[in-house]
C-alpha positions as CSV (number, residue, x, y, z in Angstrom):
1,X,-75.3,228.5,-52.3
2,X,-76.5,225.1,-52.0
3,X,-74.7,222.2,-50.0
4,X,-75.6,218.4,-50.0
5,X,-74.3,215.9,-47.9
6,X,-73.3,212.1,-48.6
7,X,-71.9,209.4,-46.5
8,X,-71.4,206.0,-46.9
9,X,-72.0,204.2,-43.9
10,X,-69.5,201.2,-45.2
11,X,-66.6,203.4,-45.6
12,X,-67.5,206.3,-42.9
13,X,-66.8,208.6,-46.2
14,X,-68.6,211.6,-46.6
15,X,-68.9,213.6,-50.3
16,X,-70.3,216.8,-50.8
17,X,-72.2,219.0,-53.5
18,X,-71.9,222.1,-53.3
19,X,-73.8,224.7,-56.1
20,X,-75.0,228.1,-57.0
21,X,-77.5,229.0,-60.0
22,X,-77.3,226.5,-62.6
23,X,-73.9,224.6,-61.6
24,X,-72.7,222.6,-59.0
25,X,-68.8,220.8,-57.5
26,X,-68.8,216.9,-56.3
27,X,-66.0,217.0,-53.6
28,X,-64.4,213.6,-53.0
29,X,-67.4,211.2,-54.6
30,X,-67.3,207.7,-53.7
31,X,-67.6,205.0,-56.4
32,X,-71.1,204.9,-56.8
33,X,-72.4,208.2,-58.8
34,X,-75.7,207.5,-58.4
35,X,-76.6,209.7,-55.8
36,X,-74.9,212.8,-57.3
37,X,-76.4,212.4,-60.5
38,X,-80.1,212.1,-58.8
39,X,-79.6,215.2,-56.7
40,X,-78.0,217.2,-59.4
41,X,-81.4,216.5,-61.1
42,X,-83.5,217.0,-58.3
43,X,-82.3,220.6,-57.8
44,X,-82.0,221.4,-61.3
45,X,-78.2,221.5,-61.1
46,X,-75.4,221.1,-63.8
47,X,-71.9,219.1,-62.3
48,X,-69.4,221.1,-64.0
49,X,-66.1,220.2,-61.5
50,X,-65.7,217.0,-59.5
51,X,-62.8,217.7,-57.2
52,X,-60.6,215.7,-55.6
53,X,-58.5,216.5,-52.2
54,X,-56.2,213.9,-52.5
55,X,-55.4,210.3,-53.7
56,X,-57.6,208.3,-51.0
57,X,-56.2,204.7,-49.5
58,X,-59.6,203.4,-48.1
59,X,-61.8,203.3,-51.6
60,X,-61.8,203.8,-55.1
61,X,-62.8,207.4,-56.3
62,X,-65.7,207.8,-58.6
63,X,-64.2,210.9,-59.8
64,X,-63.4,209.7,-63.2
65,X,-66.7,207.5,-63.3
66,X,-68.9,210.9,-62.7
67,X,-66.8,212.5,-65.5
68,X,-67.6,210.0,-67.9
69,X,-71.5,210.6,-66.9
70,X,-71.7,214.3,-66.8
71,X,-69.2,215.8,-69.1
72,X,-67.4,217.2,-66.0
73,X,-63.7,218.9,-65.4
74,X,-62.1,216.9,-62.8
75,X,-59.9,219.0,-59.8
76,X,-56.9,217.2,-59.1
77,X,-53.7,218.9,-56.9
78,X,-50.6,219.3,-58.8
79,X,-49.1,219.6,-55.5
80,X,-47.0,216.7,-54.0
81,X,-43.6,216.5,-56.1
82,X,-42.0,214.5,-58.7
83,X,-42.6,211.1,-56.8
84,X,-46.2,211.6,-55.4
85,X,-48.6,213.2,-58.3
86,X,-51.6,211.7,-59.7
87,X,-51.0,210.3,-63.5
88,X,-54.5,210.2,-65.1
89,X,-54.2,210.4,-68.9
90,X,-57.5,211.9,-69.2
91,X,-58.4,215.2,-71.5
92,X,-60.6,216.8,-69.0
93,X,-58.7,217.7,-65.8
94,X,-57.6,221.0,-64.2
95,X,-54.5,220.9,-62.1
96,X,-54.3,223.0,-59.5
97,X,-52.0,224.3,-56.5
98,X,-52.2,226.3,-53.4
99,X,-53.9,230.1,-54.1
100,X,-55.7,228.8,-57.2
101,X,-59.3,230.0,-57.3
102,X,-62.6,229.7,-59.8
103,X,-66.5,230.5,-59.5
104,X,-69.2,228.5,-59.5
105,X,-71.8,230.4,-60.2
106,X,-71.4,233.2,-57.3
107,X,-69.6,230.4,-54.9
108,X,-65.2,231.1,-55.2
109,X,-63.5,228.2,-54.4
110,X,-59.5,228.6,-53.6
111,X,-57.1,226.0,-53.0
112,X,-55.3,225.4,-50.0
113,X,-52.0,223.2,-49.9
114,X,-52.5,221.1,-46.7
115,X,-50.2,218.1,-46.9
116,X,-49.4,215.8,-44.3
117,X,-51.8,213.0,-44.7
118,X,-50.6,212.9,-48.2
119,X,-48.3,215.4,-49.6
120,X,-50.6,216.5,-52.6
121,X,-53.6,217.2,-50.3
122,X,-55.5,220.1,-50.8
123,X,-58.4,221.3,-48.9
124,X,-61.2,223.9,-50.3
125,X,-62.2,227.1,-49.5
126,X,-65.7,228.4,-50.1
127,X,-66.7,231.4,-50.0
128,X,-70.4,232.7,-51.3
129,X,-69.6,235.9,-52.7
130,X,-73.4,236.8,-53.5
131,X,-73.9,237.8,-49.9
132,X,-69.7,238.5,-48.7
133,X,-66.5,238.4,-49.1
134,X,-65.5,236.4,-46.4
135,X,-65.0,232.5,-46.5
136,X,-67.9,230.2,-45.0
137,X,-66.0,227.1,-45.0
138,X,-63.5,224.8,-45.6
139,X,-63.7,221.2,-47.4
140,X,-60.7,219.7,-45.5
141,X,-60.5,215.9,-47.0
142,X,-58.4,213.7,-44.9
143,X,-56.4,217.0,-43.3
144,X,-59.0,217.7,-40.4
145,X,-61.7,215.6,-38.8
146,X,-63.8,216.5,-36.2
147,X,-61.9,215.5,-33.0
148,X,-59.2,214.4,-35.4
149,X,-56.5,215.2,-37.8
150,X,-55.5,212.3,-40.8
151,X,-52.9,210.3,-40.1
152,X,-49.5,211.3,-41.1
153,X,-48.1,207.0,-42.2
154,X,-50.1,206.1,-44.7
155,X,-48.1,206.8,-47.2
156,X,-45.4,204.7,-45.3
157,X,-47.3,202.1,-44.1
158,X,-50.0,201.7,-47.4
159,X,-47.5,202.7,-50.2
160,X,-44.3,202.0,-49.0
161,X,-42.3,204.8,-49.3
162,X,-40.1,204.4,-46.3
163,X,-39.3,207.4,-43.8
164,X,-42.3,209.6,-45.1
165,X,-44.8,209.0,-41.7
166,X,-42.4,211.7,-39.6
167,X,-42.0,214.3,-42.3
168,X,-46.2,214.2,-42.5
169,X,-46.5,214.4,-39.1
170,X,-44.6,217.5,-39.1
171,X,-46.6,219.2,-42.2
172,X,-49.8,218.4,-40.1
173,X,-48.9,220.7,-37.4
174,X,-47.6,223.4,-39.6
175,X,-51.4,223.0,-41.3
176,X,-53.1,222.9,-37.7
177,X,-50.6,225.9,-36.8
178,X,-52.2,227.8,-40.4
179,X,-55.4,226.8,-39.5
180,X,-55.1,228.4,-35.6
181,X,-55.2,231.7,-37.6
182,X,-58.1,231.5,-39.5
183,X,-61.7,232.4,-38.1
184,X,-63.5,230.3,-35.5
185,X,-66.9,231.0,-37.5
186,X,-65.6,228.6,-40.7
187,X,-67.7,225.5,-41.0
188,X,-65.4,222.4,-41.3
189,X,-66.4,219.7,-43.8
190,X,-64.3,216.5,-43.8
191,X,-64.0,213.4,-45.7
192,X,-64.6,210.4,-42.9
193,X,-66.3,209.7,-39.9
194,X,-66.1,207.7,-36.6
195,X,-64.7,203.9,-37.9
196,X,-62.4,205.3,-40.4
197,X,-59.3,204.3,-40.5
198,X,-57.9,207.2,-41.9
199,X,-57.4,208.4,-38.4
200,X,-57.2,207.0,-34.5
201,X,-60.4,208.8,-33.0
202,X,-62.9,210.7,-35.5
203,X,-65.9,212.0,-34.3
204,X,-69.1,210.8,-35.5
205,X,-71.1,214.2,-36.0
206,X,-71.2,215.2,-40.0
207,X,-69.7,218.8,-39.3
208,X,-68.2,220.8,-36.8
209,X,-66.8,224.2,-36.9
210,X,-62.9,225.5,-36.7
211,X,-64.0,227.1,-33.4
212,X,-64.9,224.3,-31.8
213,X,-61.8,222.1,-32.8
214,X,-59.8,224.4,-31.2
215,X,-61.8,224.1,-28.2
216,X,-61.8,220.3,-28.0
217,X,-59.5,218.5,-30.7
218,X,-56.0,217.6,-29.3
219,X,-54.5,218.2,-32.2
220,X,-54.9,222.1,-31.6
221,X,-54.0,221.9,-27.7
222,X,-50.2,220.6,-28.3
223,X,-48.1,223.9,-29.5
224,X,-44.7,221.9,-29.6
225,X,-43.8,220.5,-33.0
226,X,-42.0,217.4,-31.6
227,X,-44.9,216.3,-29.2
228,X,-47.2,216.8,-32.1
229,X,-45.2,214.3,-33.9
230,X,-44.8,212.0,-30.9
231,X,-48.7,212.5,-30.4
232,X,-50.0,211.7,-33.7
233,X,-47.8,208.8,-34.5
234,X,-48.8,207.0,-31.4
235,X,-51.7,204.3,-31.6
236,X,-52.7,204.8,-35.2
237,X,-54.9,201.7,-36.2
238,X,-53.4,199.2,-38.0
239,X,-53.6,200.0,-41.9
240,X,-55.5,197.7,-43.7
241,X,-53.9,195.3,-46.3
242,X,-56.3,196.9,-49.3
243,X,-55.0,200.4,-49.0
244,X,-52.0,199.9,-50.8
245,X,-54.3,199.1,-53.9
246,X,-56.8,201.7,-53.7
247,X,-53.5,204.4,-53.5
248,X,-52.3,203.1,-57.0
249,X,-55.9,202.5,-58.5
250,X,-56.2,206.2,-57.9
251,X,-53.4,207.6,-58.5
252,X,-53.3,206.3,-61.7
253,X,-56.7,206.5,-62.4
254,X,-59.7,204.1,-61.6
255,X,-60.9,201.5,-64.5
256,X,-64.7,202.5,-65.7
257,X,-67.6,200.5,-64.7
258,X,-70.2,201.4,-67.1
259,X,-72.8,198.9,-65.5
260,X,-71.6,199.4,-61.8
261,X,-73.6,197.1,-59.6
262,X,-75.5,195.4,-62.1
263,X,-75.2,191.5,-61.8
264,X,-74.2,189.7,-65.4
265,X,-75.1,186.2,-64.1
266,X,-75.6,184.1,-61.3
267,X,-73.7,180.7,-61.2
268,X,-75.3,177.8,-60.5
269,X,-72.8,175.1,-59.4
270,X,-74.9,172.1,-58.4
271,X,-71.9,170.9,-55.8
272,X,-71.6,174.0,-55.0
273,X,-67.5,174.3,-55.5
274,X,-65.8,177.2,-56.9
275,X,-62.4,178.3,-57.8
276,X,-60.0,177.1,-54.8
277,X,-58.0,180.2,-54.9
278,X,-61.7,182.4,-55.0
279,X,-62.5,184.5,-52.1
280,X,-66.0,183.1,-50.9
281,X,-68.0,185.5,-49.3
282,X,-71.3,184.8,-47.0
283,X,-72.8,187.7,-46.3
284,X,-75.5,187.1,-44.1
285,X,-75.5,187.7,-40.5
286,X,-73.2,185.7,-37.6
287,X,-76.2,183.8,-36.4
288,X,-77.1,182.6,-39.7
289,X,-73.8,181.3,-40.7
290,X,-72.8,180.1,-37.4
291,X,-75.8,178.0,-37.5
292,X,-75.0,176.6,-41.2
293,X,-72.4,177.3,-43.8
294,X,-71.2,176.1,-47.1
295,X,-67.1,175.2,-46.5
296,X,-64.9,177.3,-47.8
297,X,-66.7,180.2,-47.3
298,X,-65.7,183.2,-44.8
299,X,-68.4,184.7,-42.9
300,X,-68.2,188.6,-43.7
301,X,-72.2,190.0,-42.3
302,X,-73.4,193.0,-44.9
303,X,-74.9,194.2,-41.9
304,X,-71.5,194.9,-40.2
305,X,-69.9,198.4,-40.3
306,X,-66.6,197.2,-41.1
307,X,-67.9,195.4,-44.2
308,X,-65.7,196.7,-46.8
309,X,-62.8,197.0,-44.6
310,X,-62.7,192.8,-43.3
311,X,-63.2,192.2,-47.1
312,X,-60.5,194.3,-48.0
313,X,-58.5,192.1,-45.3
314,X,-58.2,189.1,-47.3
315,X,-59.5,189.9,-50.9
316,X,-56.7,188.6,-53.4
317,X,-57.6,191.4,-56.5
318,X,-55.9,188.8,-59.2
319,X,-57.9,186.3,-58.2
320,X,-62.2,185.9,-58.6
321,X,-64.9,186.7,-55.5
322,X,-67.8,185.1,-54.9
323,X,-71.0,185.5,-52.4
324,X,-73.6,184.7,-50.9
325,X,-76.4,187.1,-50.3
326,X,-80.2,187.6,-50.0
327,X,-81.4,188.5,-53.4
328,X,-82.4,191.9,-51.4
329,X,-78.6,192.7,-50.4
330,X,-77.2,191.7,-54.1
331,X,-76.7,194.9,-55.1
332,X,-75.7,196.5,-51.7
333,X,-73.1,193.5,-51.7
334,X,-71.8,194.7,-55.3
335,X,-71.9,198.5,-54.8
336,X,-69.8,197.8,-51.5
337,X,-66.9,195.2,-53.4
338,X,-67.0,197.8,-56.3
339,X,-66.2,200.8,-53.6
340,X,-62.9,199.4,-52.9
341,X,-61.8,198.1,-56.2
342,X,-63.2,194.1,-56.3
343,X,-64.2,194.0,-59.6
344,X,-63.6,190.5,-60.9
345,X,-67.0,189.4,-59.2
346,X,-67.6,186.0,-60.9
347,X,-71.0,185.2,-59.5
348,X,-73.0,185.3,-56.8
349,X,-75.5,182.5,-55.2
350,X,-78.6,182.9,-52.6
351,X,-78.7,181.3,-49.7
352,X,-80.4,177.9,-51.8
353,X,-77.2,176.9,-52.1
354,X,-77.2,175.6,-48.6
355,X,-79.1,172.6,-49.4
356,X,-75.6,171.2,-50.0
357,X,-73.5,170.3,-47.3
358,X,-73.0,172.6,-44.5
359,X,-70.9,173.3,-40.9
360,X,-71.4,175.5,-38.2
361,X,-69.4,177.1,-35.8
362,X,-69.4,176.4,-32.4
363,X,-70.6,179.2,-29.6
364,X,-69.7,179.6,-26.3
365,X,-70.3,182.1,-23.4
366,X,-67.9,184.4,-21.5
367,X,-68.6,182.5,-18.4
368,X,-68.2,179.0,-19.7
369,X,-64.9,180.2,-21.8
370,X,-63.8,181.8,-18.6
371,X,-64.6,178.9,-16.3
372,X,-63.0,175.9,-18.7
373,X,-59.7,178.2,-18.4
374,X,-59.6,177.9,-22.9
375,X,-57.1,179.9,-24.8
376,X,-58.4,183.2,-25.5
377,X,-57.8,184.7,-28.6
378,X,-58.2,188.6,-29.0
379,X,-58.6,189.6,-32.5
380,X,-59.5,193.3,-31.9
381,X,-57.8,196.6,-32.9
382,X,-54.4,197.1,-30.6
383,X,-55.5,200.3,-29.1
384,X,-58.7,198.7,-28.2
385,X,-56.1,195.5,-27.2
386,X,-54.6,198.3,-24.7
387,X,-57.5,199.8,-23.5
388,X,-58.9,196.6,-21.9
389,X,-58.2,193.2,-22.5
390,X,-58.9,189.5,-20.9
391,X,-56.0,188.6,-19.1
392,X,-53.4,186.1,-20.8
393,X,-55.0,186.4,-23.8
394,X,-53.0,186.1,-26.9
395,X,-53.3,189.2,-29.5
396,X,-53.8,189.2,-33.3
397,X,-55.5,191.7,-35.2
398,X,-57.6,190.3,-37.4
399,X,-56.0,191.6,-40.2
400,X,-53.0,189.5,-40.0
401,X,-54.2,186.2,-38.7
402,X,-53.3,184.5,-41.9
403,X,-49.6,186.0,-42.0
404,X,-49.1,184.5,-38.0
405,X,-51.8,181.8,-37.9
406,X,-48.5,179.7,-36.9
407,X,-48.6,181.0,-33.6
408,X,-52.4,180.0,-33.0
409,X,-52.3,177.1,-31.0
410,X,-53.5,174.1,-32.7
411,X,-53.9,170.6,-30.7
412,X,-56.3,172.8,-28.2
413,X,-59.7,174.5,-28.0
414,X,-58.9,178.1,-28.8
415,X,-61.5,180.7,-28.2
416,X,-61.4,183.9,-30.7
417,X,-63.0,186.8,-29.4
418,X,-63.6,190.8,-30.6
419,X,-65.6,193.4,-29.3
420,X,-69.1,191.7,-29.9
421,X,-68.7,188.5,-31.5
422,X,-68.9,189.1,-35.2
423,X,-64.7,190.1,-36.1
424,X,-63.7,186.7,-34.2
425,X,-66.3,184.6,-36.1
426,X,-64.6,186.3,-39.4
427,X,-61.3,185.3,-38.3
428,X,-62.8,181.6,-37.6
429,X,-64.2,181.0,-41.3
430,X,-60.7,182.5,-42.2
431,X,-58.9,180.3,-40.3
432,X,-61.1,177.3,-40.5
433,X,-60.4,177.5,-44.2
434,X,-56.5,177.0,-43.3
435,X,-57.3,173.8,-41.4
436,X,-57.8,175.5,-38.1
437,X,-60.6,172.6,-36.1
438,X,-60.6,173.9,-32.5
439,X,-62.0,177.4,-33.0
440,X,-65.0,178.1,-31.1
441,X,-66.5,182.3,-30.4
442,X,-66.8,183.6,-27.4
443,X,-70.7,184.8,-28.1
444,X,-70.7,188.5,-27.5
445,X,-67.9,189.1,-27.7
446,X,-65.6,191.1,-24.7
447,X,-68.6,193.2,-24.0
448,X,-70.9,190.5,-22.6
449,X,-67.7,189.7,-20.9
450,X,-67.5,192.9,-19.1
451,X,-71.4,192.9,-18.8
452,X,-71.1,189.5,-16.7
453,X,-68.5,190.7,-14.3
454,X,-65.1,188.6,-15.3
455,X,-61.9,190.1,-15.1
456,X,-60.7,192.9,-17.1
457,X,-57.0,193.6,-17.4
458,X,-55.0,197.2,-19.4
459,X,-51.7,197.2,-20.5
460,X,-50.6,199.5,-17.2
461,X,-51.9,196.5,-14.9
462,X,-49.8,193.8,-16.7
């Protein structure tokens, strides 16, 4: 039995391959089928199945993309009912349900029904037969992390379908319940990693075992239904805007990109304007475009972490994107906008474009910020809002500053701060864009604010 591991560091999405003789299984690929292809090659594999564990929210599958490559059945659950079922319209998939089973090569894959993040999720068993007949693993998707279990509201809070969050809450403790009985030996393989936010506190290792969740993830310590419920609904990250699109693109079936990441043109616009309804992306770092940006641009760092995710913010998919990039990060830039569905990319320009008239974006430190007495603007996560925050200051994730911009104070200097300084200078370009003047970062964010002693306040203080 072979396995291979993938993760996207962008999305905190892991893929797998797993094989045996000649053929090999793609579990949850990403977009991007590059890397499968080249290791199927490398190890003299066939992909024969490309299998899916559910329909994911936080990018678009490349399941039907590697299909188109390789000739490959695609796995899909039938599970899920009449309102919640993927509707590809392609010739080549198997659908399958709970108990289901087939080989590859001397590796038996069976199907296990494990909704609750989504009611068609399935999770996979392996087992390699060629040495016995017990199980070595389990592929679990977005049903259990390490530390973590997915979050039961997605299907609530991403694709509206009111009063579903409780009744997924409740299939995720039956499915930690089934999973109590099963042995502590099985290796665990799940679909995301710490900065997901498919869940409220994933671990950052790439496996764990079943034994060890049940030593240390809280999820196995609660053995009451309700407090499950109560436990699991509480201080789930807020779910970004773009989720509801990638749930439709795949349920219905991504669209092809037969030249993924390959730039068509670069557009040369002496003045330097585009579209006004464009999204206008300058990927280089926080220091770079603090220092000197085009107008109209937001200030999204390929660098950061949480790249696709603050794109998928304030992307508008009917409308064109544009960047700005390095000519060395062009095709990072595109594979990432491709991963969650931006496709109309119009053009792209390097950072020569900057001869034209530019701004920058005033800095200022903690101490300064906290001396002045300015308006303190907390754009952070609201669990991380909860767990410590500057005292008086105003909270708006930066996922909706846009939506309550109106109650951003506007005829005084406001200071927007994050964790480290690079989420409140995104929020700045986004707001600065809506005629927002007085915006200035706290450099460093509330870390250097901690690190130079000011005061700290929780939610149990206030």
């Amino acid at each position: 039995m072979i396995l291979k591991y993938f993760y996207d560091e962008k999305l905190a999405q892991a893929s797998y391959m797993v094989g045996c003789g000649s053929s090999a299984m793609i579990i949850d690929p990403a977009r991007d089928i590059t890397p499968y292809i080249q290791v199927a090659q490398s190890t003299g594999l066939s992909i024969k199945y490309i299998a899916e564990t559910h329909i994911h929210a936080d990018f678009v599958s490349g399941a039907r993309e590697l299909a188109f490559a390789t000739g490959a059945q695609i796995v899909l659950s039938k599970m899920g009912g009449d309102d919640w079922q993927y509707s590809y319209d392609d010739d080549n998939i198997m659908l399958v349900e709970d108990g289901d089973n087939w080989m590859i090569g001397n590796v038996k894959v069976e199907v296990l029904h494990t909704p609750g993040h989504t009611p068609e999720h399935i999770s996979f068993v392996i087992t390699d037969t060629a040495v016995t007949d017990e199980p070595v693993g389990v592929f679990t998707g977005d049903f259990l992390f390490a530390g973590d279990v997915g979050r039961p509201d997605l299907l609530e809070t991403a694709a509206n379908i009111a009063n579903t969050a409780e009744a997924g809450a409740r299939q995720q403790f039956q499915n930690v319940q089934r999973f109590k009985q099963l042995p502590d030996y099985l290796h665990i393989w799940f679909g995301h990693g710490a900065g997901s936010a498919c869940g409220k506190s994933l671990g950052a290792v790439p496996s764990t075992t079943l034994g060890y969740e049940k030593l240390v993830n809280p999820a196995f310590q609660i053995d009451d239904e309700d407090e499950f419920v109560a436990w699991i609904l509480d201080g789930q990250p807020e779910t970004p805007r773009y989720f509801a699109r990638m749930k439709q693109v795949n349920k219905e079936g991504p669209e092809l990109l037969l030249k993924i990441g390959q730039a068509q043109h670069i557009l040369h616009h002496p003045d330097g304007i585009v579209p006004q309804d464009a999204l206008f992306i300058d990927t280089r770092s926080p220091e770079m475009y603090a220092s000197k940006h085009l107008p109209g641009t937001i200030n999204i760092p390929i660098e950061a972490s949480g790249f696709a995710t603050y794109v998928g913010w304030y992307v508008d998919y009917e409308q064109p994107t544009f960047f700005i990039a390095y000519q060395g990060d062009v095709q990072t830039v595109l594979y990432t906008l491709y991963s969650i569905g931006v496709d109309h990319i119009a053009g792209y320009f390097t950072p020569e474009i900057l001869k034209h008239e530019s701004v920058s974006i005033p800095q200022i430190s903690p101490q300064d910020a906290h001396d002045r007495g300015y308006h303190i603007l907390d754009v952070r996560s609201s669990n991380e809002y909860t767990e410590g925050h500057i005292p008086n200051a105003q909270h708006i994730p930066m996922g909706y500053v846009q939506e309550r911009a109106n109650e951003i104070p506007d005829n005084e200097p406001v200071v927007v701060q994050c964790g480290g300084g690079t989420r409140s200078q995104v929020v700045i370009s986004v707001l600065n864009n809506m005629g927002f003047q007085n915006l200035i970062n706290l450099s460093g964010g509330i870390s250097q604010w901690k690190r130079d002693g000011l005061p700290i306040e929780t939610d149990e203080d206030e």
